[in-house]
N, C-alpha and C positions, 0 to 999 in steps of 0.2 A: 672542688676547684673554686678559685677565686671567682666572683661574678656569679655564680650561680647561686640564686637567692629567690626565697616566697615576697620579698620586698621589692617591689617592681623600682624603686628609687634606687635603691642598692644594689639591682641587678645589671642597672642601665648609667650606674656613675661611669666617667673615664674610668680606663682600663689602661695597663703599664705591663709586660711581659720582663721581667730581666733575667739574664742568662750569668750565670757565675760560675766562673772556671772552677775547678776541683780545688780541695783544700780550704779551710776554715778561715784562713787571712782573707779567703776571697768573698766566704759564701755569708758570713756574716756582714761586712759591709754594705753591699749587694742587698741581702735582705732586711738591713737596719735604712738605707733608703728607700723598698718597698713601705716600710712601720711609717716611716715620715709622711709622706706621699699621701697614706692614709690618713695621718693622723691629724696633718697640717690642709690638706686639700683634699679629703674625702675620696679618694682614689682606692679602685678595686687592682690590686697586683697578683699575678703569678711568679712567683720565683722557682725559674728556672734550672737545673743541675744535673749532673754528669753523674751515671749510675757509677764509676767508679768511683765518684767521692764518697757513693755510700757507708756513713757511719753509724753509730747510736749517737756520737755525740752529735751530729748532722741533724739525724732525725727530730731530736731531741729537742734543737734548739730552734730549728723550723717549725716543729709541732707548736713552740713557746709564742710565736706570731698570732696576732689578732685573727678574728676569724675571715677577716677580708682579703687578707694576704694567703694568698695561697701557696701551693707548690706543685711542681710537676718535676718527673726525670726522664732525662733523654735515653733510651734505650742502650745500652752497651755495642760499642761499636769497637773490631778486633783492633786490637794493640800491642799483639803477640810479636808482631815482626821485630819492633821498634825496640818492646821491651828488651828480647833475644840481642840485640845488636848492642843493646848498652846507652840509648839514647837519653839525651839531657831529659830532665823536667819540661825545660822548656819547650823543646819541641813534643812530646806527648801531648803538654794543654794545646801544642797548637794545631797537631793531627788530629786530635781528639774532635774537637771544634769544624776544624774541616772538613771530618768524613758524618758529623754528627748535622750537617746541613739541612741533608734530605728529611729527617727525622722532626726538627726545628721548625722548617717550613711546614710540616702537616699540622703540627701545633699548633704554630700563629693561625694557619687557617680556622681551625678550630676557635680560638681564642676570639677570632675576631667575626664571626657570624654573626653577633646582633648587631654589630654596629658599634661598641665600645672601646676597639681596642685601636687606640690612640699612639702608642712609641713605640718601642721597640728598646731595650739597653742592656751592651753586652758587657765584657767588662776587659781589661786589657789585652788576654790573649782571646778577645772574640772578633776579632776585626774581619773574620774571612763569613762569620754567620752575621754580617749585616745584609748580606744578598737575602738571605730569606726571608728580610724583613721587607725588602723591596719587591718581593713579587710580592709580597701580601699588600702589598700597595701601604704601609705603615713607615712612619720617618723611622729610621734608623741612629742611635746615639751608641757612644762609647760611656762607661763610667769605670775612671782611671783610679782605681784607689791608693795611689800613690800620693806623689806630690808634682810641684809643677817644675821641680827642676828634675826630675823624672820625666814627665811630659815632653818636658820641651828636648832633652834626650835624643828618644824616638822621634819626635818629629824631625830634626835636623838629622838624624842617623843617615840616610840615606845619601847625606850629602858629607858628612864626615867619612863613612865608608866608600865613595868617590873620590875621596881629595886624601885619606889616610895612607900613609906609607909605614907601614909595618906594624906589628902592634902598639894598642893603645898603652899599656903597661911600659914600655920599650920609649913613649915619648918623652923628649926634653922640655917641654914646655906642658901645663895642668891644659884641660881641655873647657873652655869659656864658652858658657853658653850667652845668650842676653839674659842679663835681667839675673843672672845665676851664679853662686859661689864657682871660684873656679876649684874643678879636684882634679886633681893627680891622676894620669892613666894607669896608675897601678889599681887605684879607688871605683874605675866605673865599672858600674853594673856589669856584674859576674860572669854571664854567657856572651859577652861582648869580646870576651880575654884569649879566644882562638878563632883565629879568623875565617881558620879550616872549617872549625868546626859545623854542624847541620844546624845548635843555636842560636850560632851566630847568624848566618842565613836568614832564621825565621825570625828574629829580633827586626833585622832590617826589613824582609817583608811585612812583619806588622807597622813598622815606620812608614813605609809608601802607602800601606791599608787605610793608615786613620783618615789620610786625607777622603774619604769616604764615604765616613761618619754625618749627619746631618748637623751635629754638636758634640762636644766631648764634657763632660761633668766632670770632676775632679775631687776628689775627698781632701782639699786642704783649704786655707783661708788666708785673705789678703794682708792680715800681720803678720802670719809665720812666715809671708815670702812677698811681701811689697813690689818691691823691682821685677821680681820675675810676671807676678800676676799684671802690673801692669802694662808689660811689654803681651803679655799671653793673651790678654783682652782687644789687645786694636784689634780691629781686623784687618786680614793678610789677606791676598788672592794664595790659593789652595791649600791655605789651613781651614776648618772648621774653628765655627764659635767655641771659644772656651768658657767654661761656668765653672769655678770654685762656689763648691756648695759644701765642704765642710764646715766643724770638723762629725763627717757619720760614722758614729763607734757604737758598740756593742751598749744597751741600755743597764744598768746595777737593777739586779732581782735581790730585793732584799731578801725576798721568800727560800733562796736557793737553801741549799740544803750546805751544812757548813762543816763535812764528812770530814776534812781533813784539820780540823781544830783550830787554820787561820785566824780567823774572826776574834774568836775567844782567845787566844794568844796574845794578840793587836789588843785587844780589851785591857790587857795586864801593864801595855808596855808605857812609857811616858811618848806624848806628845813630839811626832818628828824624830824619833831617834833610830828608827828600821829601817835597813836597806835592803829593798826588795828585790831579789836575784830573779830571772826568768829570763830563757832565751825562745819562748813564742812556744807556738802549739806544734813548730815543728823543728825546731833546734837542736841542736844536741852538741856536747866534746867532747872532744878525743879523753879516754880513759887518764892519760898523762896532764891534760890540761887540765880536768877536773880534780886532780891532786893538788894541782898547782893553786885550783882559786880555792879550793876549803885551805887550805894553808895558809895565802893572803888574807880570808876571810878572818882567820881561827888568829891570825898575828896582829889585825886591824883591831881587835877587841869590840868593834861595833856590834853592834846588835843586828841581827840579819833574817831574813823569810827567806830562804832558799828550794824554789821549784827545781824538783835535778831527775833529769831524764838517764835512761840508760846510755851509755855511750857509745861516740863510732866507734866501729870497727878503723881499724889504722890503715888511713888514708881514703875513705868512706865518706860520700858526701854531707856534711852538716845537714843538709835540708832534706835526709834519707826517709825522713819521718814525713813527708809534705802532706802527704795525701790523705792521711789521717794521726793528726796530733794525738788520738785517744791512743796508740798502741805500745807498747812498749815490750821488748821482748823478754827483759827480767826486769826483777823489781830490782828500783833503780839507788837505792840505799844500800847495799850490798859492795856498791862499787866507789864508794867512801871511804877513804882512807881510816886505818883502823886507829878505833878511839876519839875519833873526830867527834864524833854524835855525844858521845860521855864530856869528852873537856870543852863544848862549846854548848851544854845545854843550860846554862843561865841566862846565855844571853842568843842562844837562837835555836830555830826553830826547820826542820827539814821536813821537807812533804816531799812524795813522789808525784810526778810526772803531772800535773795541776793542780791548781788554786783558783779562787774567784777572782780573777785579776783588778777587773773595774772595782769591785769593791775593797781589794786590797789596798787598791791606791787612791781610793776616796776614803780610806780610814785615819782618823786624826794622828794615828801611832807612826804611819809611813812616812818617810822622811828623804827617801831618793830612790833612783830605781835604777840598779843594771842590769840594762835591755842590750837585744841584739839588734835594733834599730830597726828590724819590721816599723810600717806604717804606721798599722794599726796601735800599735803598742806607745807609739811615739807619739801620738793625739793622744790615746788615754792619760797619759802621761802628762801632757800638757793641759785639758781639761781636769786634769785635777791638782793642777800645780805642783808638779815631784817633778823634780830638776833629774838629771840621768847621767850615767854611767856608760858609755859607747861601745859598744862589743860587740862590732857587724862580724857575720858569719856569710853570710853568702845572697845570692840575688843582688837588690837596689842596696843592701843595707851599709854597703862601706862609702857610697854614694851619702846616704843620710848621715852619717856618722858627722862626717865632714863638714854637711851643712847645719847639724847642731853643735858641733865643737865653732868650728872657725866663723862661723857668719850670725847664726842666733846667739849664741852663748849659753846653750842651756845644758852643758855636756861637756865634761870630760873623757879623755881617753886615756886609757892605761898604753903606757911605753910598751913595745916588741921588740925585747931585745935576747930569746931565745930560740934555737935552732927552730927551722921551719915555720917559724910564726909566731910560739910559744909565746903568753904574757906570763912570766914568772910570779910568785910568788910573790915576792916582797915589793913589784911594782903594783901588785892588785891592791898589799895594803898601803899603800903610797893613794895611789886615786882612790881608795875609800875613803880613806883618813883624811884626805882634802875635801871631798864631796861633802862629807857630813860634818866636817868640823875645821874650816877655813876663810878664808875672805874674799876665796876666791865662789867655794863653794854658797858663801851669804848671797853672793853677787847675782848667781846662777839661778837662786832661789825666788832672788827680786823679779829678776827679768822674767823666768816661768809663769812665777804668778802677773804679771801684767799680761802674758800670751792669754793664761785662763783668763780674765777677766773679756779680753779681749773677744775670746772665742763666743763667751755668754752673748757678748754685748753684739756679737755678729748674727748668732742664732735668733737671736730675742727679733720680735717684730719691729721693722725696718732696719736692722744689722743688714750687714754688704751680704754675709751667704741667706737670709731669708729673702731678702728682696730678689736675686741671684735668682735662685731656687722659683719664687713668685714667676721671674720673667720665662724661666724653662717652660713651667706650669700654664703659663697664660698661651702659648706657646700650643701646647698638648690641648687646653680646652675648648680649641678652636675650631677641633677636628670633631669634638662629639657630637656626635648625632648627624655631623655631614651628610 
């Protein structure tokens, strides 16, 4: 466990607890802010986690943390009912969380016996285990690894779903936030889309939640979203401080182990000319849509790195994989249209089901990326300057899509002009063909790389999210040793 230590200096630094919902979009972040924490402010962390996120890839990547950064799992609490009924995602992280309370608070107790243990920080569906943080008499914070036009969302939801008449999807006018691109009620956030629904419900009860929070951290930065952060920053009576302290992404291990011949492929290719296919650690398409993009792919003539999971089942949630990206139920090349791999192997390259992403896209050969606009993917993305390809699948991500096509400009979207949603074929090689070879796509390029530059110069000591981060911290060091 974190804190425990023969070095009485390191056994007695502040202490940090963080609690990260199920799923590797969450629990990476989460514990890439524990790495900081230590690394920039000499902080002892437990990172926190849900025995059903239990993976090897989980294990794996926590084991890969400093020896300061700890871990701990919340015992398994039943989920049978929910499961049996058919319920969202989202409501499971948010039961999960609520009944995992009692559990949490023996923890903090634990944790906090010498005297170290300084915060408390859950992360967006943890808004119901701030209570535990408050008997243990510890502040209580959110960290939203999203963005802040995500944020700002849920905080107004409660007041949108008062004043809403009918579904969002169903409105005649895009829904405006301050400070935030305005999208389309077809575009926002996914379990927002039935009003019946149980996650919808727990969507708005986490919106009433945060106000709750002692602060809320944010995984984005004030160039990717100017207006929003600085409308996010005054302060309001009954919102919580806000702190953009990104952008916190998974760190490149050179060391990793390079199984699937990536690296060495990149190695071969010319400078900028790979488009890196990936829909996240838990994405996946329909069997018919994935004919449709190796065909766009295969007619585009670019050169591609294509990560390709096994696919839904017809009509099967996209995000059916959430809870652990490591699994796949066949091997997922199989489900390739025949011949694909033979007539497209000059100029590209198929892995199954992962690759080293951060390192894919900090390779000089990568040249653009289409993402399913996950958060995390979208900062990697921009930390290493590779402009994108828009292909939300579900949760926040038609939400981002929007805010990187129409407001940042670092993203194109392929047209929907096939039954039930379908991108065809020959629209996929339309937006490749522009991404990597256009004026529009030059343009794309410009702008990304000034976001990166950005983002350095933000991290780097006295950047907006270092100092940010400084004031959380100065904050937390107040409390040690009280």
């Amino acid at each position: 466990m974190a804190g425990e230590s023969d070095d009485r200096g390191a056994a007695r630094a502040p202490h940090v607890a963080l609690l990260s919902s199920p799923g590797m979009g969450h629990v990476v972040p989460v514990a890439e802010l524990a790495r900081r924490l230590h690394a920039e402010h000499g902080f002892t962390a437990t990172v926190v986690t849900y025995a059903s996120s239990d993976s090897a890839a989980q294990r794996a990547f926590l084991a890969s943390l400093p020896p300061a950064v700890g871990s701990a799992s919340l015992p398994a609490v039943p989920l049978d009912d929910l499961v049996a009924a058919g319920a969202a995602i989202e409501t499971l992280l948010s039961v999960e969380a609520q009944r995992s309370v009692p559990a949490l608070a023996a923890l903090l107790a634990g944790l906090g016996k010498d005297g170290s243990l300084v915060a408390f920080v859950a992360d967006l569906f943890g808004a119901d285990t701030l209570r535990a943080a408050r008997d243990a008499g510890v502040p209580a914070y959110l960290f939203f690894p999203s963005n802040l036009l995500m944020l700002s969302l849920m905080l107004h939801l409660p007041r949108l779903d008062a004043e809403l008449d009918g579904e969002f999807r169903d409105q005649p006018e895009p829904v405006r936030l301050p400070g935030c691109v305005a999208v389309p009620g077809a575009d926002i956030l996914q379990p927002l889309q039935d009003r019946t629904s149980d996650a919808y419900c727990w969507m708005v009860h986490h919106g009433e939640r945060y106000r709750d929070a002692d602060g809320i951290l944010v995984n984005t930065f004030d160039a990717i979203e100017p207006n929003a952060s600085a409308i996010l920053r005054q302060p309001e009576p009954g919102h919580p401080p806000v702190y953009p302290v990104g952008p916190v992404i998974r760190q490149p291990d050179n060391g990793d182990d390079d199984a699937t011949g990536c690296i060495r492929w990149l190695d071969t290719q010319p400078d900028k000319s790979v488009l890196f296919v990936s829909f996240g650690s838990g994405g996946a398409l329909s069997a018919a849509q994935m004919d449709e993009l190796a065909r766009g792919l295969e007619l585009s003539g670019q050169r591609f790195l294509w990560v390709v999971r096994s696919p839904t089942d017809s009509g099967a949630d996209p995000g059916a994989n959430y809870y652990d990206g490591s699994k796949s139920k066949d091997y997922p090349l199989k489900f390739l249209p025949s011949g694909f791999l033979e007539r497209t192997k000059e100029v590209g390259l198929v892995v199954p089901s992962w690759a080293p992403q951060v390192r894919v896209l900090g390779h000089r050969a990568t040249g653009a990326m289409l993402t399913h606009c996950g958060w995390n993917s979208v900062l990697e993305s921009v930390m290493h300057g590779v402009p994108m390809i828009a292909w939300p699948l579900y949760a926040e991500q038609r939400q981002n899509a929007v805010m990187l096509h129409e407001e940042i400009k670092v993203a194109l979207r392929p047209k929907v002009r096939g039954a039930d949603g379908m991108i065809l074929g020959e629209d996929i090689t339309k937006v490749v063909n522009d991404t990597m070879n256009s004026e529009e796509g030059d343009a794309m390029r410009t702008k990304v790389t000034e976001l990166q530059k950005a983002t350095r110069s933000g991290l780097a000591a006295g950047g907006m999210s270092h100092k940010t981060l400084n004031e959380m911290v100065a904050k937390w060091k107040e409390r040690t040793f009280a």
